[in-house]
N, C-alpha and C positions, 0 to 999 in steps of 0.2 A: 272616421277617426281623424282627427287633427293630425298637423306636422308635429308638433310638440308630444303627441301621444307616442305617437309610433317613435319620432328620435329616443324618447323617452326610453319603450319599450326594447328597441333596440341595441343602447346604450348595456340597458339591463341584463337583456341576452348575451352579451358580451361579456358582461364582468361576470359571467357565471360561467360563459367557456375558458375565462382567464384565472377563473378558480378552479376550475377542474384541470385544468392542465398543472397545475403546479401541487394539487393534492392528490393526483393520481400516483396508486403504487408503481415502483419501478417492474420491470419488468426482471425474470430471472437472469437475463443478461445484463442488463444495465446492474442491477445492484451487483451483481458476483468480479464486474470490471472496477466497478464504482471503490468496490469497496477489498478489491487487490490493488489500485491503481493509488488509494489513501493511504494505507498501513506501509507502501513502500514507498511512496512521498517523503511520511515522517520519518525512516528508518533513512533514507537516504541524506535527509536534512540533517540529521546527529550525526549520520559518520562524517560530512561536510565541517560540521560545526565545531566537534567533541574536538577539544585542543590535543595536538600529533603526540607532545609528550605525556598525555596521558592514556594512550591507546595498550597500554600494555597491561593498564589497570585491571585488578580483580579484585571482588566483592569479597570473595575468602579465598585462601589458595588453591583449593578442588576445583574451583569453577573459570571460565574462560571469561580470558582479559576482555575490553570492552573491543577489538578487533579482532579477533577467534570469534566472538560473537556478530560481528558485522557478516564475516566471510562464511559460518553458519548460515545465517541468514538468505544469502546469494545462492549457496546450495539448493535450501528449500527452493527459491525461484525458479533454477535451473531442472531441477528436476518438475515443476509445474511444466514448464514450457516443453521438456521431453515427453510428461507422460500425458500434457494436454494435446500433445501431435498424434498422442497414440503409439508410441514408441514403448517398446519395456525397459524399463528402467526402474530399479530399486533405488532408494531416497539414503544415496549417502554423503558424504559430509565432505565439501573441499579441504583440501588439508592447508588451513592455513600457515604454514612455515613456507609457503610457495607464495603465499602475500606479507611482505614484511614493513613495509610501509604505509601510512597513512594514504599517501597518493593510489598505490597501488589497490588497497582495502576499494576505498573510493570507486576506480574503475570497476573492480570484480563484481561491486554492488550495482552499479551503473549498466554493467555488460549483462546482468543476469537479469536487471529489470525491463533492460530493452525487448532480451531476446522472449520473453514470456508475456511483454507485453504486442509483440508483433504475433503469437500465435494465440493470444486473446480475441486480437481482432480480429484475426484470420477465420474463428470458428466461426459458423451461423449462428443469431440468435437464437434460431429453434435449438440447438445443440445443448443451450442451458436448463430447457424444458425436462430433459431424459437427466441428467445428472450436472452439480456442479463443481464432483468432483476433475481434477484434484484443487482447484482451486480456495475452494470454502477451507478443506483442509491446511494449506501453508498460507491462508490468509489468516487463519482460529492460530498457526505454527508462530507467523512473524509479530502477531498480537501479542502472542503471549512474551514473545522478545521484547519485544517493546516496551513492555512492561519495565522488564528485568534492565534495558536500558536506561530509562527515566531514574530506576535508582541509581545505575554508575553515574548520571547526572549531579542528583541531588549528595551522595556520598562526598563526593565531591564539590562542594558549592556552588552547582551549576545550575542554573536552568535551561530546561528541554526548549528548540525551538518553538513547537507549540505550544508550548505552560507558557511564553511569552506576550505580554502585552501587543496586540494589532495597531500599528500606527495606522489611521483615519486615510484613505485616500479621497 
């Protein structure tokens, strides 16, 4: 076989490990961090963004202002990171009148992403093989905020960080 066959062939064998690496399914841990470490990306990028005078906003008066709903939010986390330790814990709700502030909102969200995200990586990846609860649960929990957040955006005539245009790097 010629130099040119085998560079050739070799070449070829490569781009076919460089396509399997990048079409390969994630693994039960990668997608369950993957995709807790996202939905609280975006939910952290709105309470950042969302203007402080509008943080008291509600959708209709029964429902919580768009920071009642940030600091919901942080609870789910917190209680992932408790009952991802294995700790008992029931899933109940920080009481926002203890965050009054924009800044403050910000931190609780911020303290509650860290602290679940330190005992995410803490587990073994075999860990996600047996269950990935509680996480799939307050990541299907902060989804569905998210939602309900995009509309205090648009109510509003705002756009969501992510609904935003990518400048080119």
């Amino acid at each position: 076989m010629n130099t040119e066959r085998k560079l050739s062939l070799l070449l070829s064998f490569l781009g076919l490990l460089s396509l399997q690496a990048f079409t390969q399914t994630p693994t039960p841990a990668e997608s369950t961090r993957g995709n807790f470490e996202s939905i609280n990306r975006k939910v952290l990028a709105m309470a950042k963004d969302f203007p402080e005078d509008k943080y008291d906003f509600k959708l209709r008066p029964e429902m919580r202002t768009f920071g009642e709903l940030i600091v919901h939010i942080a609870g789910g986390n917190f209680y992932a990171a408790k009952a991802g330790r294995g700790e008992k814990v029931d899933w109940t709700d920080l009481d926002p009148k203890n965050y009054k502030t924009k800044a403050e909102i910000v931190a609780v969200m911020e303290k509650s992403i860290a602290d679940a995200d330190a005992t995410l990586k803490a587990l073994p990846d075999a860990s996600f093989t047996k269950t990935v609860e509680p996480w799939a649960e307050v990541t299907e929990h902060s989804g569905e905020h998210y939602g309900l957040l995009v509309a205090y955006y648009r109510v509003n005539g705002l756009v969501p960080p992510e609904s935003r245009p990518k400048s080119a790097k």
